[in-house]
One Martini backbone bead per residue (centre of mass of N, CA, C, O) as a GRO file, in nm:
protein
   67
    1UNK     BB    1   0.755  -0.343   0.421
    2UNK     BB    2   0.477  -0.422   0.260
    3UNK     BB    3   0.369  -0.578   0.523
    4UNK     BB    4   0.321  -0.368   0.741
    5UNK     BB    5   0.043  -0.336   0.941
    6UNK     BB    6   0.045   0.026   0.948
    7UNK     BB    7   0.042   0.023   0.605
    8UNK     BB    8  -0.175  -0.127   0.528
    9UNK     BB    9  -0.460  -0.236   0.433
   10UNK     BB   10  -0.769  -0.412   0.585
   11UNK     BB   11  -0.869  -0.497   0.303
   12UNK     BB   12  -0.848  -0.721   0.103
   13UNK     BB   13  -0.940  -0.482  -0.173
   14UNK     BB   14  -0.726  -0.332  -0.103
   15UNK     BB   15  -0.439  -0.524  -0.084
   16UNK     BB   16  -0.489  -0.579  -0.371
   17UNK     BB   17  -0.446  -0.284  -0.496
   18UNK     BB   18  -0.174  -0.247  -0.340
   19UNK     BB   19  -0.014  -0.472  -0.467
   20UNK     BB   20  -0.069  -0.379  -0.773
   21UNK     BB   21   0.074  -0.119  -0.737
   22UNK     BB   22   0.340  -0.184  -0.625
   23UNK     BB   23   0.424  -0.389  -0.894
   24UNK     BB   24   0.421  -0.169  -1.082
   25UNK     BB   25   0.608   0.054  -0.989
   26UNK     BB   26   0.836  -0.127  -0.953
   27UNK     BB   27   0.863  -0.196  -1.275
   28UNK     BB   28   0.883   0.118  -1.362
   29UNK     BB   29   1.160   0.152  -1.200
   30UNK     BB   30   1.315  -0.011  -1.278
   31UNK     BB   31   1.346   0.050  -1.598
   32UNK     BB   32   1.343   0.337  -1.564
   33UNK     BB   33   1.528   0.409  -1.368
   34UNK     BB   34   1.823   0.488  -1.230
   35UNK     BB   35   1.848   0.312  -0.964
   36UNK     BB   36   1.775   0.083  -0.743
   37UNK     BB   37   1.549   0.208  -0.526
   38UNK     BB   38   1.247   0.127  -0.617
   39UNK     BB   39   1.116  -0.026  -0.419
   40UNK     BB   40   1.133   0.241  -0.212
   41UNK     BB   41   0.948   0.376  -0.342
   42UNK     BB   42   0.727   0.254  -0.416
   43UNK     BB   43   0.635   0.180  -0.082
   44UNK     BB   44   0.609   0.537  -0.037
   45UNK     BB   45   0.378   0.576  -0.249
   46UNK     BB   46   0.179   0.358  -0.109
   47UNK     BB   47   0.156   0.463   0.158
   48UNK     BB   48   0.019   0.729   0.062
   49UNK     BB   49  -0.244   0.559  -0.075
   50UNK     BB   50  -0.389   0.415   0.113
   51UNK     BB   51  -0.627   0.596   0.271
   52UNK     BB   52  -0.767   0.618  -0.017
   53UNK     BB   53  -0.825   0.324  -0.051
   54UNK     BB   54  -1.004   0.303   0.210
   55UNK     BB   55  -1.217   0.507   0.081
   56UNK     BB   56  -1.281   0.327  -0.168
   57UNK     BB   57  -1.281  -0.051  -0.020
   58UNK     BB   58  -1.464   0.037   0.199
   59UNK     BB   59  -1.781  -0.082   0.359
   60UNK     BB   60  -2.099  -0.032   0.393
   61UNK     BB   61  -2.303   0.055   0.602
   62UNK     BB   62  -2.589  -0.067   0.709
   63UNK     BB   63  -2.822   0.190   0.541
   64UNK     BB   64  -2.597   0.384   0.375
   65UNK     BB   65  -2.642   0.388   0.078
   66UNK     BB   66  -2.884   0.580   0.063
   67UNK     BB   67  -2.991   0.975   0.031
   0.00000   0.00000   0.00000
């Protein structure tokens, strides 16, 4: 469910961050939680933080550097 096409990011330094975050929180959820359901929190927390990733990750188009 971590790789469906529709909640990744588009970019692979996106996508690096996705992974980073993803492995994180499914570690501190395992350990510390009381459930089993860790790695399904993980995905759902990574999912909604995708956007963020994306406009901090995406590369200015050519000419937009400057203001």
């Amino acid at each position: 469910m971590a790789t469906d096409y529709v909640t990744t990011p588009i970019t692979k330094r996106g996508q690096l961050v996705y992974g980073v975050i993803l492995g994180c929180l499914t570690g501190l959820f395992r350990i510390f939680g009381a459930s089993a359901e860790g790695v399904s929190y993980a995905i759902i927390i990574s999912n909604i933080l995708v956007p963020l990733i994306e406009k901090v990750t995406l590369p200015k188009a050519f000419g937009k550097e400057g203001k």
